[in-house]
C-alpha positions as CSV (number, residue, x, y, z in Angstrom):
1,X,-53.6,80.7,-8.2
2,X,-53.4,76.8,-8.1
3,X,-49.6,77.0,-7.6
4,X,-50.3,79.3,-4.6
5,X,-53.3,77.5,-3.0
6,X,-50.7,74.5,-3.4
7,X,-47.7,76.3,-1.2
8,X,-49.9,77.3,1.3
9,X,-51.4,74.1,1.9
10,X,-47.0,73.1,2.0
11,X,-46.1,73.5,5.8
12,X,-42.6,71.9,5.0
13,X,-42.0,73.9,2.1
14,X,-43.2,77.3,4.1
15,X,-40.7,76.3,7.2
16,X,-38.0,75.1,5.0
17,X,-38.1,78.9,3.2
18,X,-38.4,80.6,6.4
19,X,-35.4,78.5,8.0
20,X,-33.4,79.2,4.1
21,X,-34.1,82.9,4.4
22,X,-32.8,83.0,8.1
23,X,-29.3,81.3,6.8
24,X,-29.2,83.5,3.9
25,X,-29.3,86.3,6.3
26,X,-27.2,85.2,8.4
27,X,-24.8,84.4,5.8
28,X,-24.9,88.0,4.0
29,X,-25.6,89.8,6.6
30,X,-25.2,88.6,9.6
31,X,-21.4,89.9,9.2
32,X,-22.7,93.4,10.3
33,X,-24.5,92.5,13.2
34,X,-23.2,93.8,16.5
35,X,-21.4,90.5,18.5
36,X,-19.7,89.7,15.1
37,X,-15.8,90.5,14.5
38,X,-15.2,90.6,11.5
39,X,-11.6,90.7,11.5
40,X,-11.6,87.9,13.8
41,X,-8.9,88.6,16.5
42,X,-7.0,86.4,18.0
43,X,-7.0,86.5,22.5
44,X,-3.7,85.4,23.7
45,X,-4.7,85.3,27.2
46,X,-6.6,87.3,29.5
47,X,-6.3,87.8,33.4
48,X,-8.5,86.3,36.2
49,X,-9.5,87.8,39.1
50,X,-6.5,86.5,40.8
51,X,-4.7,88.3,38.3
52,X,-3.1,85.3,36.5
53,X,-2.8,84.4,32.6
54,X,-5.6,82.2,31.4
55,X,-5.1,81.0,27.6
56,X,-8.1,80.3,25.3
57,X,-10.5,78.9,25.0
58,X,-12.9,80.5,26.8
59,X,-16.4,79.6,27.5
60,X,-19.8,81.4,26.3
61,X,-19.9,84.6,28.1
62,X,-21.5,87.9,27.9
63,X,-18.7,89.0,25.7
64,X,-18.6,85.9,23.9
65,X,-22.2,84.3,23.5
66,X,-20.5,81.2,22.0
67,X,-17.5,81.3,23.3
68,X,-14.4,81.4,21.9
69,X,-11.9,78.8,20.2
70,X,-8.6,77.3,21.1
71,X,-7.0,80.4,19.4
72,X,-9.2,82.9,21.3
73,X,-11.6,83.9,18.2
74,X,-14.7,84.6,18.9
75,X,-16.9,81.7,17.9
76,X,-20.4,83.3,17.0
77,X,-18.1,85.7,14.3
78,X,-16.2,82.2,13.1
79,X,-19.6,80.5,12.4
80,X,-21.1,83.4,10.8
81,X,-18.0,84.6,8.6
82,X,-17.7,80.5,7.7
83,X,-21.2,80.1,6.1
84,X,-20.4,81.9,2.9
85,X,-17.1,79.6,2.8
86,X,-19.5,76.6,3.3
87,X,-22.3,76.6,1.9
88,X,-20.1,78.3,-1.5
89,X,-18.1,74.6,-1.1
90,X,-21.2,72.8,-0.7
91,X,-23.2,74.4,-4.1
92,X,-19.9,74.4,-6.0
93,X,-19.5,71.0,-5.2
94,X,-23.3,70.1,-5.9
95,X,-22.9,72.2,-9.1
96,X,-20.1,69.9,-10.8
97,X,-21.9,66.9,-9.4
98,X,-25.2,66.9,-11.9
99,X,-23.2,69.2,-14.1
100,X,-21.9,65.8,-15.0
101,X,-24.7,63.3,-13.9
102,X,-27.8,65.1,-16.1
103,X,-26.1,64.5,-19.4
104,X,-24.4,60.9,-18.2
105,X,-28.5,59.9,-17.3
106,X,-29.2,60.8,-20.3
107,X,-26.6,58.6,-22.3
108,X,-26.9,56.1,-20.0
109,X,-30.8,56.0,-21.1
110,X,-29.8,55.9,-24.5
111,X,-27.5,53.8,-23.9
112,X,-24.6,56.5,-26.1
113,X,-20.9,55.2,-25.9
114,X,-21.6,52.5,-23.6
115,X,-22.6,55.1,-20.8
116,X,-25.4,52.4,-19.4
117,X,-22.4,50.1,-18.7
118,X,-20.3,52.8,-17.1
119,X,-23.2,54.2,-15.1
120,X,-24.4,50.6,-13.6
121,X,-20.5,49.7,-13.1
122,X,-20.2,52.9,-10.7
123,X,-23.1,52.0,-8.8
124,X,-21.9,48.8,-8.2
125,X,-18.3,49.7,-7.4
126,X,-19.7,52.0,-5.0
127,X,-21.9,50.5,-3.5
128,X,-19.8,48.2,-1.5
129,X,-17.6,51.0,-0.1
130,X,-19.0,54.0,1.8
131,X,-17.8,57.2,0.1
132,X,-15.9,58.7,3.2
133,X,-13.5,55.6,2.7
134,X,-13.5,56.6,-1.2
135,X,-12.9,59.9,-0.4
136,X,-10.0,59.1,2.0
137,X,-8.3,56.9,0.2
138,X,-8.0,59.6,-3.1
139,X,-7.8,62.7,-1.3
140,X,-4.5,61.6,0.4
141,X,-2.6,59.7,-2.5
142,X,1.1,61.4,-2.1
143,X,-0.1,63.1,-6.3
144,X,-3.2,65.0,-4.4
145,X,-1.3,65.5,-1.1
146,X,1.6,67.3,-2.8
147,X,0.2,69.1,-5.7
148,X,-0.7,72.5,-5.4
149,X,-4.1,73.1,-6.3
150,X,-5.1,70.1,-3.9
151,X,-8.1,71.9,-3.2
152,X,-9.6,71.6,-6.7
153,X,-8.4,67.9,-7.2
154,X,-11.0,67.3,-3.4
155,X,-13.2,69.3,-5.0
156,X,-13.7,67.2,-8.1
157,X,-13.1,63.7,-6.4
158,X,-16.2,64.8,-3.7
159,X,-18.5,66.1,-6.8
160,X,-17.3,62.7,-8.7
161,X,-17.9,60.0,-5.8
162,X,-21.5,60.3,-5.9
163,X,-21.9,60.8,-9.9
164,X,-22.9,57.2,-10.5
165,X,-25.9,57.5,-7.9
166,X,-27.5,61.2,-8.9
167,X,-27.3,60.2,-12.6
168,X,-28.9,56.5,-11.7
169,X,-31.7,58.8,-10.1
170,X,-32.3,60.6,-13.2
171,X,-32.2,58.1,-15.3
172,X,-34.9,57.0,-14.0
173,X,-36.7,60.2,-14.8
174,X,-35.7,59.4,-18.2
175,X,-37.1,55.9,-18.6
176,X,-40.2,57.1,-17.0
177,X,-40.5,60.1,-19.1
178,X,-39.6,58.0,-22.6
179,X,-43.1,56.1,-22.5
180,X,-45.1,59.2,-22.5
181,X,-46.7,60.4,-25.9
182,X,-44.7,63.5,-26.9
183,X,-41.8,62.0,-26.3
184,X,-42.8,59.1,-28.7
185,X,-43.9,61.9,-30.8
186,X,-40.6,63.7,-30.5
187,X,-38.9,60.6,-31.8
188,X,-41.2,60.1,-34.3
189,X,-40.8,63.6,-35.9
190,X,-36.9,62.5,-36.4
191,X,-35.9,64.8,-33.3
192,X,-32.1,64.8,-32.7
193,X,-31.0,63.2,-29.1
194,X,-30.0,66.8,-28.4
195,X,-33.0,68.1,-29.1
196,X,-35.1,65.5,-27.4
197,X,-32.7,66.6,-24.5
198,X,-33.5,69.8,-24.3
199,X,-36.5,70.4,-25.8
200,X,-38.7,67.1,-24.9
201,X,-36.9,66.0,-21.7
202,X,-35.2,68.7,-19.5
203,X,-38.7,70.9,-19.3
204,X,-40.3,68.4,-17.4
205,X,-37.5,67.2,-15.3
206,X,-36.4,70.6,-13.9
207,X,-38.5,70.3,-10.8
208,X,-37.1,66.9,-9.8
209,X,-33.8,67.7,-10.6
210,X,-33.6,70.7,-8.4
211,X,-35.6,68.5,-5.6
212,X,-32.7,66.2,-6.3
213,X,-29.9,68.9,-5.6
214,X,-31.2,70.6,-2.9
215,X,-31.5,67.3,-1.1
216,X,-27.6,66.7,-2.3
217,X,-26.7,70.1,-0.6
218,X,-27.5,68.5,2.4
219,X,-25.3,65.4,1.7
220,X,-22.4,67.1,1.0
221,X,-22.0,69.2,4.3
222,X,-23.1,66.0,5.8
223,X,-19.8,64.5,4.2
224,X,-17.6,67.2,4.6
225,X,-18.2,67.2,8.7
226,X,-17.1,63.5,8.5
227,X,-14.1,64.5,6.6
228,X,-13.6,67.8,9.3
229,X,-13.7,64.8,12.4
230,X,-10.4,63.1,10.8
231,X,-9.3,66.6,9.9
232,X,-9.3,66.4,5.8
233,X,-10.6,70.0,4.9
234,X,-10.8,71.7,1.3
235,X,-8.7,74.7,2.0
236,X,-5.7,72.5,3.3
237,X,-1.5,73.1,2.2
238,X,1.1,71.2,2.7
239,X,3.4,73.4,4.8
240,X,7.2,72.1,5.5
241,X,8.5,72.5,9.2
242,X,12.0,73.3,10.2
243,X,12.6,69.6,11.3
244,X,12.5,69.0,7.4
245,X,8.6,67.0,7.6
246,X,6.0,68.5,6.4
247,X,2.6,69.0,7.9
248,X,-1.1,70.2,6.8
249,X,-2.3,72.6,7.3
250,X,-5.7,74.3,7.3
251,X,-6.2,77.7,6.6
252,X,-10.4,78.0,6.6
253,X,-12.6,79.5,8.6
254,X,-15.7,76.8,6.9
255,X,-17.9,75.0,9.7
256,X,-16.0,71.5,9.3
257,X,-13.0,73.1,10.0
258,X,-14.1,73.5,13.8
259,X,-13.8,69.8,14.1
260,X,-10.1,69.9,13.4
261,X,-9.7,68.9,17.6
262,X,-13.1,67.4,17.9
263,X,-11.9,64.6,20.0
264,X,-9.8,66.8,22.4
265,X,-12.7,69.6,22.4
266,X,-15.8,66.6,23.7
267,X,-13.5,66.4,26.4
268,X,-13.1,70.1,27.8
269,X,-14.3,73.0,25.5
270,X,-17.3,71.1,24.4
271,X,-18.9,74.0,22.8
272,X,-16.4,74.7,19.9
273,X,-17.6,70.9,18.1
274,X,-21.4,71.4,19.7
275,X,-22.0,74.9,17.8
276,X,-20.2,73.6,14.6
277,X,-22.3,70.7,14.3
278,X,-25.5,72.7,15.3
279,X,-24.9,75.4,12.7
280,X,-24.7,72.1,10.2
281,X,-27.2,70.3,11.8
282,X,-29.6,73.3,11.2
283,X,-28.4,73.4,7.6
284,X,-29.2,70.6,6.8
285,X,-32.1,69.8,8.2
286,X,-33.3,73.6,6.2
287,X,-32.3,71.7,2.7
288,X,-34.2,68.6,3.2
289,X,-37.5,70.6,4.3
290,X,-37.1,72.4,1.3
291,X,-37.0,69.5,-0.8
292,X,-39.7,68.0,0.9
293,X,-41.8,70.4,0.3
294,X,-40.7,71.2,-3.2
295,X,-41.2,67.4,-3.6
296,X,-44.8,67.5,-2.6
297,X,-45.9,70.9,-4.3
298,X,-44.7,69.0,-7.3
299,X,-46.6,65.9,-6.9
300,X,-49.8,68.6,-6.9
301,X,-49.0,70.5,-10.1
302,X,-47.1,68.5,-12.0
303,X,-49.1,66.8,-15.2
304,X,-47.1,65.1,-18.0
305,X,-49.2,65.6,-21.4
């Protein structure tokens, strides 16, 4: 009952589920709604009332609410087939990220292999460069650009750029969590450290953790439509011409992926970029409510022993 009279006194934690319930829809479902196509076809031209070609894109119509982009797909269907791309991407990516960073807090609190070292050296490195330019300057070494499961190795370097600073976070839960009396108690019962890791530690630190993700989904996206505007995308091959270069090129239908002619589009077809970054912009403002809210509901039930 207290957990209850808690979320209903949670506005931020009430929208934030009623905006993540919409996208889930939308994202599941939303596929069968009427205005969606889901095979996505491709307009070569239609003909004006004059009678004469005009090539896509078109603007939002009747028969295109959203419009259409610069290859004549309908643009509604694009964002709505593209949010099971992205937001998989973004929870994959989110996944690896404290997949690695829970158990490097922990060593880094106990200070196991010289993981405190490693751990403060990240956050230092990093902290002078901003992680678009990290992420730029690994995603296209020639070894990444050429290999052929390129979309793993951005993958791992966008889960890895941002290690150091979700495990400094938990870390912190850690040292906060080590004065308390059963963890002292733990110890004192010779507790192994994987024990006092799952057992003593994890239990309470669920909730802040997942506060902690949530708010990371919103990051990543965040990143990734940086990465979209200087068209870097996950789902990219290298493809040779017939001149002999070779060019990439994308084949996703993921929200970022929209901003591949962002700087052309501002300039004519405005909507293709300004639906994109609404659909993201909705995103992930949804995440941050939610860990808002999450964050406060847990500063109401939440009471170490």
């Amino acid at each position: 009952m207290k957990i209850l009279n808690h979320i209903r006194t949670n506005p931020l934690l009430w929208l934030g589920l009623i905006m993540l319930i919409a996208l889930v829809y939308m994202t599941f479902f939303g596929k069968y709604l009427p205005q969606v196509d889901q095979k996505l076809h491709t307009i070569l031209y239609v003909m004006d009332e004059n009678k004469k070609p005009v090539i896509p894109p078109y603007p939002p119509s009747e028969e295109h609410l959203l419009g259409t982009d610069n290859t004549g797909r309908d643009l509604l269907s694009l964002l709505v087939l593209g949010a099971k791309e992205t937001l998989g991407i973004i929870a994959l990516i989110t996944l690896i990220r404290y997949l690695i960073a829970i158990p490097l807090a922990f060593f880094a609190h106990k200070n196991i292999l010289g993981s405190r070292i490693i751990l403060h050296w990240l956050n230092g490195f990093l902290s002078y460069i901003p992680t678009i330019v990290v992420v730029i300057l690994l995603v296209t070494l020639p070894p990444i650009l050429t290999t052929e499961i390129r979309p793993v190795y951005i993958l791992l370097i966008i889960a890895f750029v941002e290690i150091g600073r979700a495990a400094d976070m938990i870390k912190l839960e850690f040292d906060e969590l080590s004065s308390k009396e059963f963890i002292k108690a733990g110890i004192a019962c010779g507790a192994s450290p994987l024990t006092m890791f799952k057992t003593y530690y994890l239990p309470f630190l669920y909730g802040k953790i997942a506060v902690y993700m949530i708010s990371d989904l919103g990051r990543v996206l965040f990143l990734l439509g940086q990465l979209g505007f200087i068209g870097i995308f996950i789902s990219q091959e290298l493809v040779q011409q017939e001149n002999g270069l070779s060019k990439l090129v994308n084949n996703s239908i993921s929200w970022p992926a929209m901003f591949i002619d962002a700087f052309n589009d501002v300039r004519g077809p405005i909507w293709i970029p300004f639906f994109a970054a609404l659909a993201m912009t909705y995103t992930i403002f949804t995440f941050n409510l939610l860990a808002q809210g999450l964050q406060n509901l847990l500063k109401k039930k939440v009471r170490y022993i």
